[in-house]
PALUMVO-297420 format. One line per field, with one value per atom (N, C-alpha, C): residue number from 1; atom name; x, y, z. Coordinates in pm, whole numbers. Layout:
<sites>
seq [NUM,...] .
atom [CA,...] .
east [X,...] .
north [Y,...] .
up [Z,...] .
</sites>
This chain:
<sites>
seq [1,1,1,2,2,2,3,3,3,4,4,4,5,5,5,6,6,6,7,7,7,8,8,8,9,9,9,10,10,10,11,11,11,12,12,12,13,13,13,14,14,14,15,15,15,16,16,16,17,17,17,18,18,18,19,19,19,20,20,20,21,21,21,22,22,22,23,23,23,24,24,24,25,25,25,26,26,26,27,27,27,28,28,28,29,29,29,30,30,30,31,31,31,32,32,32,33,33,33,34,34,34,35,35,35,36,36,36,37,37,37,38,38,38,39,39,39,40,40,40,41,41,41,42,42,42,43,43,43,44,44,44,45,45,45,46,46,46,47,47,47,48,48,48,49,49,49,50,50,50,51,51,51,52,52,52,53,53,53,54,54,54,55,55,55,56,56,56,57,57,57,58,58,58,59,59,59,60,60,60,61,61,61,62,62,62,63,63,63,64,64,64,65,65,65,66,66,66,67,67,67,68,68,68,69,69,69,70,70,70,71,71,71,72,72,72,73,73,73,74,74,74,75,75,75,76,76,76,77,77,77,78,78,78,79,79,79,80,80,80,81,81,81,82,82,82,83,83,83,84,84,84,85,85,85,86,86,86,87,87,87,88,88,88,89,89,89] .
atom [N,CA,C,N,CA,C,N,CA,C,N,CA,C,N,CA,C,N,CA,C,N,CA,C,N,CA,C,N,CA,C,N,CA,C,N,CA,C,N,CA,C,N,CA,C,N,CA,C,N,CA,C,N,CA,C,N,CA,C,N,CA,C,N,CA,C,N,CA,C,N,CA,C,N,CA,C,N,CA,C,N,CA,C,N,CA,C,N,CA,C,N,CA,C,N,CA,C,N,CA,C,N,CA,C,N,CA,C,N,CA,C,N,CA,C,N,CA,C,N,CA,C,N,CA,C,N,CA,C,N,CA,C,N,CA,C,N,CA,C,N,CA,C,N,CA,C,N,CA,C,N,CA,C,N,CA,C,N,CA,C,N,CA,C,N,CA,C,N,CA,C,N,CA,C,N,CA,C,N,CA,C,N,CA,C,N,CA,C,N,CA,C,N,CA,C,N,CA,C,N,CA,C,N,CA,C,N,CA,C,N,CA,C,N,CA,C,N,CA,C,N,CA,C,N,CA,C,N,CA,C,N,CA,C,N,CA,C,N,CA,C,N,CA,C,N,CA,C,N,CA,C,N,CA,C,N,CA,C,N,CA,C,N,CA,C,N,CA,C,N,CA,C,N,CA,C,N,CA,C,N,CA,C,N,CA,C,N,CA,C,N,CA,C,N,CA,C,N,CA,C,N,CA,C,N,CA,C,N,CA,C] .
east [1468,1554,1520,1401,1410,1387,1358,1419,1568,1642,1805,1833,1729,1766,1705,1622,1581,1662,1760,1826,1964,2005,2117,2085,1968,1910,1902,1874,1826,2012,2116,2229,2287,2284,2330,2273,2193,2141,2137,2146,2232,2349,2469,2566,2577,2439,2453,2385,2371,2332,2450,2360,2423,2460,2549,2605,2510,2480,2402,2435,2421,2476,2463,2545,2549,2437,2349,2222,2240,2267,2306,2165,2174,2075,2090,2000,1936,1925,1963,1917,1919,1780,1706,1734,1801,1813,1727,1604,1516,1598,1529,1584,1477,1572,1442,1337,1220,1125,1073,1173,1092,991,889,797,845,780,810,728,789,754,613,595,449,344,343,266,241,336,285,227,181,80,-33,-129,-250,-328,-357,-442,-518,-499,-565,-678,-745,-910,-930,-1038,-1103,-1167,-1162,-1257,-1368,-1422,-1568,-1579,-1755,-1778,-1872,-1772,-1777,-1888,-1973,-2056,-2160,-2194,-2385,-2328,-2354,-2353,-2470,-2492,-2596,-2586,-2698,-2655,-2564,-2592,-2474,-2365,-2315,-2173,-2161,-2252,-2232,-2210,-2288,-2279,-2157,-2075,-1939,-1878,-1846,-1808,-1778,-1883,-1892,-1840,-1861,-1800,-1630,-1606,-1428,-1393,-1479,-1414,-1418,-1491,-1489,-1382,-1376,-1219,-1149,-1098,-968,-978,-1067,-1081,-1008,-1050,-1092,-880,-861,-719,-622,-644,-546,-551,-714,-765,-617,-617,-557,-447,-352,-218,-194,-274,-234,-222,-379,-310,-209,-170,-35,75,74,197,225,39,37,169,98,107,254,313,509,552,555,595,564,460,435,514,540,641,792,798,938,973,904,915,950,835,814,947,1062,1148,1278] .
north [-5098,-5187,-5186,-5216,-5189,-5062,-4966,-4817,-4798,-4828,-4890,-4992,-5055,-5183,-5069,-5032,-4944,-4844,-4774,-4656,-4752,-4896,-4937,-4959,-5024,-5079,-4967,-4890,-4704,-4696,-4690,-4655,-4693,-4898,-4962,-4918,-4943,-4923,-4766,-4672,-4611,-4580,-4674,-4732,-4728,-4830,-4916,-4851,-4736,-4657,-4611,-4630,-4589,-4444,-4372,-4207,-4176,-4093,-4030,-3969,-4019,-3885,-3759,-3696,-3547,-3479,-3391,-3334,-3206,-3205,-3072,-2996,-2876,-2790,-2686,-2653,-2569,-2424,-2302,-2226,-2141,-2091,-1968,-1823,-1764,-1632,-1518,-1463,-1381,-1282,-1281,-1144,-1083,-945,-844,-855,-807,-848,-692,-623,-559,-480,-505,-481,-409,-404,-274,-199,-36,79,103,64,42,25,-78,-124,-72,36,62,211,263,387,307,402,374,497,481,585,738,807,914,937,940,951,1076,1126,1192,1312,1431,1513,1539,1548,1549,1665,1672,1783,1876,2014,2130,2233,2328,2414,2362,2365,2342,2279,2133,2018,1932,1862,1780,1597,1595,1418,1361,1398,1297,1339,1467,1515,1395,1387,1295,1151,1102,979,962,1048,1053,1058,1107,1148,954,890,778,632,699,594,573,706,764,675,709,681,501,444,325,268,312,322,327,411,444,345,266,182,57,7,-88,-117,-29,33,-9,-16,44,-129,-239,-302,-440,-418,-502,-446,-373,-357,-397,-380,-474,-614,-703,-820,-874,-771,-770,-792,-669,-727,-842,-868,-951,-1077,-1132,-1245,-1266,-1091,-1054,-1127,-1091,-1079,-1267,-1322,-1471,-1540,-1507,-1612,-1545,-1411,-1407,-1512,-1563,-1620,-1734,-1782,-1903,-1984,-1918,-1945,-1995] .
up [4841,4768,4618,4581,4469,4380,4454,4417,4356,4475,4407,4324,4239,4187,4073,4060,3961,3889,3985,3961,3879,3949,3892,3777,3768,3630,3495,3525,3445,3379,3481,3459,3394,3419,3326,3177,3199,3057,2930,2993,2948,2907,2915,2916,2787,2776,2656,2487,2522,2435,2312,2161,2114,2062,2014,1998,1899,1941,1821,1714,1554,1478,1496,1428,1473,1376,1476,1370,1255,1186,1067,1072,1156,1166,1035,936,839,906,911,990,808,862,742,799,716,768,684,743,661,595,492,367,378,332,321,191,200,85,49,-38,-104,-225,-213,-374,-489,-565,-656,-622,-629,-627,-654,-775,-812,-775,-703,-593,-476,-440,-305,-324,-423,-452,-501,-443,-435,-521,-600,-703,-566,-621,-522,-539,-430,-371,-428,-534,-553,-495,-538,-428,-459,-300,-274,-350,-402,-512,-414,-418,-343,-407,-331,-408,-414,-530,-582,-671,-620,-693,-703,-810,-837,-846,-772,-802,-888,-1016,-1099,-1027,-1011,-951,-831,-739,-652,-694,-806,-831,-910,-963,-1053,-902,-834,-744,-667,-603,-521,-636,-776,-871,-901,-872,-854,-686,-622,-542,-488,-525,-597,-653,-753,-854,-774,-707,-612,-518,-463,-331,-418,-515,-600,-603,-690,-684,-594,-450,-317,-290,-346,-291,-353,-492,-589,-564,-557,-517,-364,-297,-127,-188,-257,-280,-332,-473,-533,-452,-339,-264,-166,-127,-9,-97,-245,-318,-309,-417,-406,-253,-136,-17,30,-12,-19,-72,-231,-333,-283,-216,-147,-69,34,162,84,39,7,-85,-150,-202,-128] .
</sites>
């Protein structure tokens, strides 16, 4: 019995509900994001020093290639940042 007194009770009272405004959904449609050109070369890696080479050759050698890492390192963040303030707009 009061299972059914419950279910009448639930019904009525939904009844008495008021309509809901209608919800205005925002829908974002991704754009493409792409960098400048610039950015997506990466300085070229150096070559290893071939023959009869001498330390400095090596140490010019691991300082180039340094450079070039250094290089590839700051243009990824460049774009990470581009591709961020894309979104983010």
């Amino acid at each position: 019995m009061r299972y059914l007194a419950a279910i009448v009770l639930a019904i009525t009272l939904t009844a008495c509900a008021t309509p809901q405004e209608p919800v205005e959904r925002i829908v974002r449609v991704p754009q493409p994001v792409s960098p400048p050109a610039a950015l997506l070369r990466c300085q070229a890696a150096p070559k290893a020093p071939g023959g009869a080479y001498t330390q400095a050759d090596v140490a010019e050698f691991i300082l180039d290639l340094s450079e070039s890492g250094a290089d590839c390192r700051g243009k990824l963040a460049a774009v990470r940042r581009y591709v961020d303030d894309a979104i983010s707009e």
